[in-house]
N, C-alpha and C positions, 0 to 999 in steps of 0.2 A: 195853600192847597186849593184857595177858592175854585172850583170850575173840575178839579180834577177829580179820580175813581181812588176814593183812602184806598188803600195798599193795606191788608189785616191778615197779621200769620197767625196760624195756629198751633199751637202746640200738637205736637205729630210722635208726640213719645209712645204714647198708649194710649187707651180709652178711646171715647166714640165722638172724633173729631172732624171725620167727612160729615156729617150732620151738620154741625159750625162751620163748616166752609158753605155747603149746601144753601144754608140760611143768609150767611151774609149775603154771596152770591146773588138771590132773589134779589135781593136790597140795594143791590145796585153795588155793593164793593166787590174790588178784588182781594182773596183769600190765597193764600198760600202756605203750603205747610212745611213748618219748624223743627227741624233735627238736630241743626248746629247752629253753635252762634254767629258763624259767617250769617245767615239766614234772618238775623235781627236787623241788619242793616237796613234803611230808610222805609220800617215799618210806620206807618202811623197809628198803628193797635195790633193787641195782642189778646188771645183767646187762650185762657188755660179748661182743657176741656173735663168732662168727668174720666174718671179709671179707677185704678187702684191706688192710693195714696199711699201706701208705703213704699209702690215700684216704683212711682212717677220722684218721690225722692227720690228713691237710689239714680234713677234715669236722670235727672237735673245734675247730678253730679258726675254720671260714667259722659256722659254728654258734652262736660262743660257747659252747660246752660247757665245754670244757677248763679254766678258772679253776674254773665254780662245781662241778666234777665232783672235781678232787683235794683244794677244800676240804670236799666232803661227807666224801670219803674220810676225809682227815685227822684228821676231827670222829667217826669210827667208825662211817659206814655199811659195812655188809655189802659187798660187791663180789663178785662171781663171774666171770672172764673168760676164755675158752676161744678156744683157737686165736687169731687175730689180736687177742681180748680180753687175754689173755696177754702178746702184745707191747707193747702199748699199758701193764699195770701193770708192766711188768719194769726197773729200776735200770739194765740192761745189754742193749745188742745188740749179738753180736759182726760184725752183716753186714747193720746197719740205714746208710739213705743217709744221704748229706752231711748234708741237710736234717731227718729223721726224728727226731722225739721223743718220751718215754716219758714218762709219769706218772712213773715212778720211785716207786711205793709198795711194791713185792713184788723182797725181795733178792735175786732171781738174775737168772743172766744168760742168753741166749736166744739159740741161733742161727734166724734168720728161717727159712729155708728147710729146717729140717734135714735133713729125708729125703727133698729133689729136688724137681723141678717138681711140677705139677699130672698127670703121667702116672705119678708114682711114689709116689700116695698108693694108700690101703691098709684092711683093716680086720685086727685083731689082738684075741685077746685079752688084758683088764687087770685084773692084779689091785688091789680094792678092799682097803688097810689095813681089818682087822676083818673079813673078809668074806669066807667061804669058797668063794661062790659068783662066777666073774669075770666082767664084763661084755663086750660088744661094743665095742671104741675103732674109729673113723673118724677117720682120718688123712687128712686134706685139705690139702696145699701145707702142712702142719703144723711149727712151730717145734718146736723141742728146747734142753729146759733143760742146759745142760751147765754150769750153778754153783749151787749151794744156799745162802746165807746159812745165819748163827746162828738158831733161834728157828723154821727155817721145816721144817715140816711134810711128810714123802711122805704124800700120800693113795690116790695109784695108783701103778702102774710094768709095766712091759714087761720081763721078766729085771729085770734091776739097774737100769735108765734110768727115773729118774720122769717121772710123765705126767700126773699131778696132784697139785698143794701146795696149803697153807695158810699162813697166817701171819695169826694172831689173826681178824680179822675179814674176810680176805682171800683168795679161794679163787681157782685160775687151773686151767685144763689146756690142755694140747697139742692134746686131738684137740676132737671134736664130739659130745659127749653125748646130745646133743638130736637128733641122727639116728639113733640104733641102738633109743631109743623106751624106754630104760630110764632110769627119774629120780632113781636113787638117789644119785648125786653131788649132780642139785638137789634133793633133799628133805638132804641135809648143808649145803647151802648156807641152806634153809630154816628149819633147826634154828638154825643161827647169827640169823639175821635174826630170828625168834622170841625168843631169848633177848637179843638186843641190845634190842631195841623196848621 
């Protein structure tokens, strides 16, 4: 893909995913958004954006997403998932329903709700690994990682508590990026996409 515009779909199910087109956009990619799996064909990344995590399951399934989306994964597409994108890659939910399932690609484990309803989100600042400068996090009805697998990566954190990981071709955070209007997490996720292609 050396020379060429990566190609990055978004997930288009629900949640606030013109934002993540928006951003990559700036960044020099083309975004496209994701409804059906015809629509995965010659992506070089994928954006699972925030929403509601128990719809955005049902939606991965009324969809048919869900099969041909952990076999891209698998296969080493780039992934980026924030806030309810998060829940969606995580191995583990410590306070996910009966019914609720996870890709299971990204080693840790997630409590759904962690810092309270939707009247006790928030915006803080996050420090960026490498980066001396921190950005603005928006915390919205936002999960919290509270297990880190082997292998996986802090890219952000709040004090001691990370807020954004990695693991190889797989980036997730907590809050919402894509509202505070700064793209330096997704130009890291872009970095990766670029070099994968």
């Amino acid at each position: 893909m050396a020379g060429s515009t990566p190609l990055v779909g978004v997930l288009a199910l629900q949640g606030a995913f013109r934002e993540h087109m928006q951003a990559l956009e700036r960044l020099g990619a083309e975004a496209i958004e994701v409804r059906a799996p015809a629509e995965l064909a010659g992506l070089d990344g994928l954006m699972l954006p925030g929403g509601e995590s128990t719809a955005m399951d049902l939606l991965l399934d009324s969809s048919g997403l869900r099969a041909p989306i952990a076999e891209r994964i698998a296969a080493g597409l780039p992934v980026f998932g924030t806030c309810a994108g998060l829940i969606l890659l995580a191995n583990e939910l410590e306070d996910g329903t009966v019914e609720q399932r996870t890709l299971k690609v990204l080693d840790v484990t997630v409590l759904r709700n962690g810092y309270g309803r939707q009247v006790a989100s928030f915006e803080t600042s996050v420090v960026l690994a490498g980066d001396d400068m921190p950005m603005v996090g928006v915390f919205i009805r936002a999960p919290r990682i509270t297990r880190i697998g082997a292998g996986v990566e802090v890219l952000a954190s709040v004090g001691d508590e990370p807020v954004a990981v990695r693991n190889g071709s797989i980036m997730a955070a907590t809050f919402h990026p894509e509202l505070a209007h700064d793209d330096r997490l997704h130009a890291r996720f872009l970095e990766r996409v670029t070099t994968h292609s």
